[in-house]
N, C-alpha and C positions, 0 to 999 in steps of 0.2 A: 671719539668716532670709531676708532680701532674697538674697541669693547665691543662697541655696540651691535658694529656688523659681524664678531664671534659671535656674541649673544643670539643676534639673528640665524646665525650659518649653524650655529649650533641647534638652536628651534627645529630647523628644514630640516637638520637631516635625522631626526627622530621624528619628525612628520612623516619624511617620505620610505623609514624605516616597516613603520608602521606596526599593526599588530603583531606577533609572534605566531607562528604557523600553530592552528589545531592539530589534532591527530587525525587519521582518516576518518576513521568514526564520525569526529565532529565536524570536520569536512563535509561528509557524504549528508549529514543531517542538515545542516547547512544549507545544502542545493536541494533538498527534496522539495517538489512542488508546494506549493501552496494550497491546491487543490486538494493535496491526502489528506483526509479528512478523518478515515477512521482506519487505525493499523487494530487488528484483533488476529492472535492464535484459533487456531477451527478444528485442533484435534493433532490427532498423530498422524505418522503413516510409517511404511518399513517396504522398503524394496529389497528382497536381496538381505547383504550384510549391512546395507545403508539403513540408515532410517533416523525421523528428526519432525517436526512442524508441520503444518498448514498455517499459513498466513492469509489470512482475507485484506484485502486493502481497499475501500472504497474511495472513489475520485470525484470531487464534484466540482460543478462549475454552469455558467448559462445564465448567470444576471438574476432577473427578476422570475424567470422557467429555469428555478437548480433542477439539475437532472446529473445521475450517476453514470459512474464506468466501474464493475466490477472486475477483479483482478485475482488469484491466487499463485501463492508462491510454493514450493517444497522448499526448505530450511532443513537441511543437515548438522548436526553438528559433530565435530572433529573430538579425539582423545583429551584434547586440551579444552575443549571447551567452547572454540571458535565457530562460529555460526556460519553457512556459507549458502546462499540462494543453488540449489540442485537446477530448478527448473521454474519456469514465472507463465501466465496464461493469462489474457485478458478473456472475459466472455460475452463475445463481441452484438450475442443476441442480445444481451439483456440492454446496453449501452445504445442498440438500436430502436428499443420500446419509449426512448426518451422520457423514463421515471427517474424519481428519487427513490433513493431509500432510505424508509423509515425505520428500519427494526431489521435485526436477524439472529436467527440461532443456527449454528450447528452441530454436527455429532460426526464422529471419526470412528470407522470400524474396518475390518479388515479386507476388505472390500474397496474403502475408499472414504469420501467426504459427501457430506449431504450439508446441504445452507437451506434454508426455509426464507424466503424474505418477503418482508412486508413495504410493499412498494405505496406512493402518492404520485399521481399524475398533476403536474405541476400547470398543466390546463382545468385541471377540476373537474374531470369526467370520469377517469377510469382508476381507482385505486383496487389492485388487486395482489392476491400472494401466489408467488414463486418457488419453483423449489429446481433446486443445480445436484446434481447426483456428480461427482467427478472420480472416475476410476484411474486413470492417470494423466497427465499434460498434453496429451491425443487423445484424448477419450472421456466423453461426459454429456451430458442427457440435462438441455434446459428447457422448460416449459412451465404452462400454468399449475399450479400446486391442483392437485388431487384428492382435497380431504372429502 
């Protein structure tokens, strides 16, 4: 009887021990929504003596009507190599047009960032393309693409 309830008491507490801690990294990856659906690099940028990434982040979600929220990050990176978010922007027009997106390019110049996107209206009426000019985290020009 004595065996059994170590045996047992021993089970519990490597039960309630449980996994071993990740590192932040795997942490943080861990808790990222469900919803990031598309992590892509969109070019460079340089502020100053700063300079590192554009990250586009698309987010989706809405059932049976997927519709996006479009996002960009500034990514720095440190002497050693450590990557660090500078500055993060949702672009709250396009997340207001209630599309998907289906496609995107873009191009990094010195100036700033350009996204071209190729949107789907997830009512089936209005599929058209976009285009985001971003000059810095205050400043950027969205509307219907111009070709």
């Amino acid at each position: 009887m004595l065996r059994k309830f170590a045996a047992t008491l021993g089970l519990t507490m490597v039960l309630l021990a449980g996994p071993a801690h990740a590192d932040a990294l795997s942490d943080g990856i861990a808790a990222m929504p469900g919803g990031v659906e598309d992590v892509r690099i969109g070019g460079t940028w340089q502020r100053g003596e700063d300079s590192g990434v554009y990250r586009i982040i698309i987010v989706r979600g809405g059932g049976d009507a997927v519709t996006a929220r479009l996002f960009v990050q500034w990514v720095a990176y440190g002497e050693a190599g450590e990557a660090d978010v500078r500055d993060s922007i949702e672009i709250p027009e396009f997340g207001a047009l209630g599309l998907d997106i289906v496609d995107y390019v873009s191009e990094s110049d010195a100036d700033g960032l350009s996204v071209f996107i190729e949107t789907i209206d997830p009512q089936g009426s209005n599929n058209e393309q976009y285009e985001l000019h971003i000059f810095a985290p205050d400043d950027y020009r969205f509307g219907t693409a111009s070709n």
